[in-house]
Kinemage of the C-alpha trace (Angstrom):
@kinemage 1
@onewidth
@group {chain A} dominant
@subgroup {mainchain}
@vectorlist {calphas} color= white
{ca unk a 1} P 38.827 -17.690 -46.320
{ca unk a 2} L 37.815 -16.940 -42.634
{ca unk a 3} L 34.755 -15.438 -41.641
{ca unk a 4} L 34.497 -11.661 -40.341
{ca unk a 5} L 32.811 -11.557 -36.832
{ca unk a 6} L 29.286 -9.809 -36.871
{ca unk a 7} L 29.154 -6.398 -34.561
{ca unk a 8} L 26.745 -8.236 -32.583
{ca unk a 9} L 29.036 -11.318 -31.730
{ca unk a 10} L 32.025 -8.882 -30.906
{ca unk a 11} L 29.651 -6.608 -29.051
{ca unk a 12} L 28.980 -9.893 -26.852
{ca unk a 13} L 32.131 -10.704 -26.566
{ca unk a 14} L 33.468 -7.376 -25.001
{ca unk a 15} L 30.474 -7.459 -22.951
{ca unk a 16} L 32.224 -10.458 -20.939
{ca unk a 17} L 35.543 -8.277 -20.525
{ca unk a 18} L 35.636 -6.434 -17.199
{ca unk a 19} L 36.798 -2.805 -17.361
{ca unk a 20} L 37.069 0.066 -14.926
{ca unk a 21} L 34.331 2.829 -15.864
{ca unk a 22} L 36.458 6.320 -16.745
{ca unk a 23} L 35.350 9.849 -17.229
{ca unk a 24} L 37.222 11.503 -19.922
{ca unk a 25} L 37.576 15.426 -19.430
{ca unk a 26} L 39.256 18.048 -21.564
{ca unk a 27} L 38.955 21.687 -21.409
{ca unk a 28} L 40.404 24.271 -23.281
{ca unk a 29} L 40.388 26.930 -26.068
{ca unk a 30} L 37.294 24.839 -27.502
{ca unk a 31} L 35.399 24.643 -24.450
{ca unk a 32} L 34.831 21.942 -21.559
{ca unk a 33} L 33.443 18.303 -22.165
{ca unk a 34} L 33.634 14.991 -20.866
{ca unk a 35} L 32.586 11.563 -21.765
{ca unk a 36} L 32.656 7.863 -20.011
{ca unk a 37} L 34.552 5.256 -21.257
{ca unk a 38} L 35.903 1.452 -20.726
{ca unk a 39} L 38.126 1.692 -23.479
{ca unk a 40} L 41.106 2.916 -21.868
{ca unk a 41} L 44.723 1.440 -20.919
{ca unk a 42} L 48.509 2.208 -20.546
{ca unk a 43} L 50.070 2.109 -23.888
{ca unk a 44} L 54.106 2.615 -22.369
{ca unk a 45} L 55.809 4.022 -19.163
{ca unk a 46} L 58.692 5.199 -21.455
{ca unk a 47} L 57.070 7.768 -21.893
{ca unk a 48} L 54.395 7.726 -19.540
{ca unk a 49} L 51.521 7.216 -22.122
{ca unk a 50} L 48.200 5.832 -22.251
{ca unk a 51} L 45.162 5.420 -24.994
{ca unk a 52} L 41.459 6.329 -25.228
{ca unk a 53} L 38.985 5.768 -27.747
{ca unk a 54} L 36.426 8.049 -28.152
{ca unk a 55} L 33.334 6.775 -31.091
{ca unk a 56} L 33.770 9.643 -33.849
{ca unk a 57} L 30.095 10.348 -33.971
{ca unk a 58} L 30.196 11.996 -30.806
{ca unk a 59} L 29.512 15.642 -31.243
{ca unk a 60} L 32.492 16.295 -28.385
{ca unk a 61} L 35.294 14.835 -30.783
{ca unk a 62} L 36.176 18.112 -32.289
{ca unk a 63} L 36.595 19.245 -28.663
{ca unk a 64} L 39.186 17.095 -27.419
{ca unk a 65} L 40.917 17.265 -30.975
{ca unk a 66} L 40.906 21.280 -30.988
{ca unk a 67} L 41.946 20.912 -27.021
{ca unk a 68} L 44.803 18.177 -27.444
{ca unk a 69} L 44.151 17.885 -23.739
{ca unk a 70} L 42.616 14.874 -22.046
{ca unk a 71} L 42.148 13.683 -18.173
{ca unk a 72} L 41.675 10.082 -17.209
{ca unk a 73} L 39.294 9.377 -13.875
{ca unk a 74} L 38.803 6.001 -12.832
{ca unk a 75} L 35.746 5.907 -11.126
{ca unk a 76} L 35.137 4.909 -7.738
{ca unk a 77} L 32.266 2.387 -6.620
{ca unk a 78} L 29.860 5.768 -6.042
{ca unk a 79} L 30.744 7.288 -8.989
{ca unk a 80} L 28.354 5.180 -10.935
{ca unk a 81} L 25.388 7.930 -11.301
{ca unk a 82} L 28.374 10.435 -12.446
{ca unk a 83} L 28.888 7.704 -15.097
{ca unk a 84} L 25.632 7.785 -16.393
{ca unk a 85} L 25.734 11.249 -16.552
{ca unk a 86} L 28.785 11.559 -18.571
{ca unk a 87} L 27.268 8.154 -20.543
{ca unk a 88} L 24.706 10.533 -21.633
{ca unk a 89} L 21.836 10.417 -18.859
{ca unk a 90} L 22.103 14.317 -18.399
{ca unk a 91} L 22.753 16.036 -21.850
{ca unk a 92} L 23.866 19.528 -20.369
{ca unk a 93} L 27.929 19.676 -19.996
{ca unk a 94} L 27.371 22.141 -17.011
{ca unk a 95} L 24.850 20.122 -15.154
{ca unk a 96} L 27.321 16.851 -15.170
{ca unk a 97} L 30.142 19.071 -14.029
{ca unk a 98} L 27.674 20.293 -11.397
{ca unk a 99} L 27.183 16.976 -9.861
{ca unk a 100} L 30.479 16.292 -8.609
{ca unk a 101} L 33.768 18.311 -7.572
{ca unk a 102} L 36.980 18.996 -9.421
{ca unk a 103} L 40.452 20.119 -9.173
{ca unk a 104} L 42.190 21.672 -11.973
{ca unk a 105} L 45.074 19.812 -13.640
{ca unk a 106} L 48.620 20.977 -14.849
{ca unk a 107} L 46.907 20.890 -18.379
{ca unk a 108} L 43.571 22.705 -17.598
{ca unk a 109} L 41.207 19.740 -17.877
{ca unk a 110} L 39.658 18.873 -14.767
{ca unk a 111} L 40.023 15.530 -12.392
{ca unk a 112} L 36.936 14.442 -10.797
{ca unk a 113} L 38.675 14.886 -6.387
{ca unk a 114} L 37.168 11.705 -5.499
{ca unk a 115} L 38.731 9.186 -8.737
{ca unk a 116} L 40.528 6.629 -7.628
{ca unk a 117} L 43.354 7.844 -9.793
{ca unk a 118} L 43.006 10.954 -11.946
{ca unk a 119} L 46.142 10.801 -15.282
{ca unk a 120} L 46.087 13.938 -17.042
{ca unk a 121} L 47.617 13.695 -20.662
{ca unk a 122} L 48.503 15.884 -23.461
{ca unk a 123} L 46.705 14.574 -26.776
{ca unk a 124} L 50.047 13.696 -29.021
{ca unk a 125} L 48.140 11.450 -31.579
{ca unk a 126} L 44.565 10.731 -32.858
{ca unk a 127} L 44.083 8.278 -35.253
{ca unk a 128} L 40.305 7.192 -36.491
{ca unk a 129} L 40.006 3.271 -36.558
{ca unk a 130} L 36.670 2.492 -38.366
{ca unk a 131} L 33.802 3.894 -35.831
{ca unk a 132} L 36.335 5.255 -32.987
{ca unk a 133} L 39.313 7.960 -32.671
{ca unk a 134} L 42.199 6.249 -30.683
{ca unk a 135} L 43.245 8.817 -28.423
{ca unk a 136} L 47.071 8.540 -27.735
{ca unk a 137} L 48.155 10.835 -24.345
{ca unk a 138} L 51.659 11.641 -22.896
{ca unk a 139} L 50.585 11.458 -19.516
{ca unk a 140} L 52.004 14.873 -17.526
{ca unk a 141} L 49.968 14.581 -14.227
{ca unk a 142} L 48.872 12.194 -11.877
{ca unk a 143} L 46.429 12.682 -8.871
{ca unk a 144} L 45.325 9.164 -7.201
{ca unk a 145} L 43.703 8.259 -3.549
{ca unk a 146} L 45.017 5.340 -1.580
{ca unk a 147} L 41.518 4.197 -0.545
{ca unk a 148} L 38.333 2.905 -2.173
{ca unk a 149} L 37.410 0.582 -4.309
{ca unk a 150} L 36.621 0.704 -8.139
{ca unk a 151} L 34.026 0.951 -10.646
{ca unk a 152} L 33.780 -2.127 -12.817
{ca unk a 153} L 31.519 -2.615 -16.069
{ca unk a 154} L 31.229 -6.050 -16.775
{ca unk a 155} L 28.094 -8.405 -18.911
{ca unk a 156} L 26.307 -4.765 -19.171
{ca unk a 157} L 26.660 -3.752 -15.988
{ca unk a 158} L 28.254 -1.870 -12.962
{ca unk a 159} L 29.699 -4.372 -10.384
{ca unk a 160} L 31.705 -3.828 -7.436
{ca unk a 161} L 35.060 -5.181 -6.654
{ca unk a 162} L 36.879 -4.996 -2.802
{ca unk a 163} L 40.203 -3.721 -3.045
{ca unk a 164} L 42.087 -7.003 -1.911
{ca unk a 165} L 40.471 -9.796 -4.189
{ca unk a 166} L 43.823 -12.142 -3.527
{ca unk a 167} L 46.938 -12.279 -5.597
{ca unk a 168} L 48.845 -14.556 -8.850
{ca unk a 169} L 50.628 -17.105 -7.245
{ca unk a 170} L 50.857 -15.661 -3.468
């Protein structure tokens, strides 16, 4: 019989896989809220849809379930103070809305102007998975810049990526 993995092995493992740093937003009937996340990727393009998972302790989850309304923003390389904000650095949902500007998507959450790309999905499936909701989005609006670089998480920390890092098999 094999072995389960401890949380603290698999916690070190995922640690050593680079991610961009997102700020999840919703806003709706239940109110406005936002979170950051690493955990996020394109699930098909038939239809457009992409996942999220969101740890089920957080006190927003009823939000974005009562919403059914999500927006993905991949950060940006200055975005990394907004991160910790919407990590949990500033507590008050206002005050990490205050510190940085945003335009209002077909589905009424809000994209952060400067993302590097900004998906705005309709919730169409949440399913809990032992500590975390998987958040499953039909993906009705895009809003993207064609400059910048991204925000990377990787060993615990923000790094910093150029744009043109080379190519597979050039």
């Amino acid at each position: 019989m094999e072995e389960a993995v401890s949380k603290t092995e698999f916690r070190d493992a995922m640690a050593r896989v680079c991610a961009p740093v997102n700020v999840i937003t919703t806003n709706g009937p239940a109110g406005r809220g936002g979170f950051t996340a690493t955990a996020m990727c394109s699930v098909t393009d038939e239809p457009p849809t992409l996942l999220v998972c969101m740890n089920g302790k957080s006190a927003q989850c009823g939000l974005f379930l009562e919403n059914r309304r999500f927006c993905v923003n991949v950060l940006a390389q200055d975005h990394q103070e907004l991160a910790g904000y919407f990590a949990g650095r500033q507590a008050d949902m206002a005050a990490r809305y205050a510190a940085a500007e945003w335009v209002d998507m077909p589905s009424g959450s809000q994209a952060l102007a400067g993302a590097m790309v900004s998906l705005d999905c309709r919730l169409t499936e949440a399913r809990l998975v032992g500590t975390h909701h998987i958040f499953i989005g039909q993906v009705i609006g895009i809003r993207s810049r064609a400059d910048g670089n991204a925000l990377l998480y990787f060993d615990r920390s923000y790094i910093n990526v150029p744009t043109q890092v080379g190519s597979f098999g050039g």
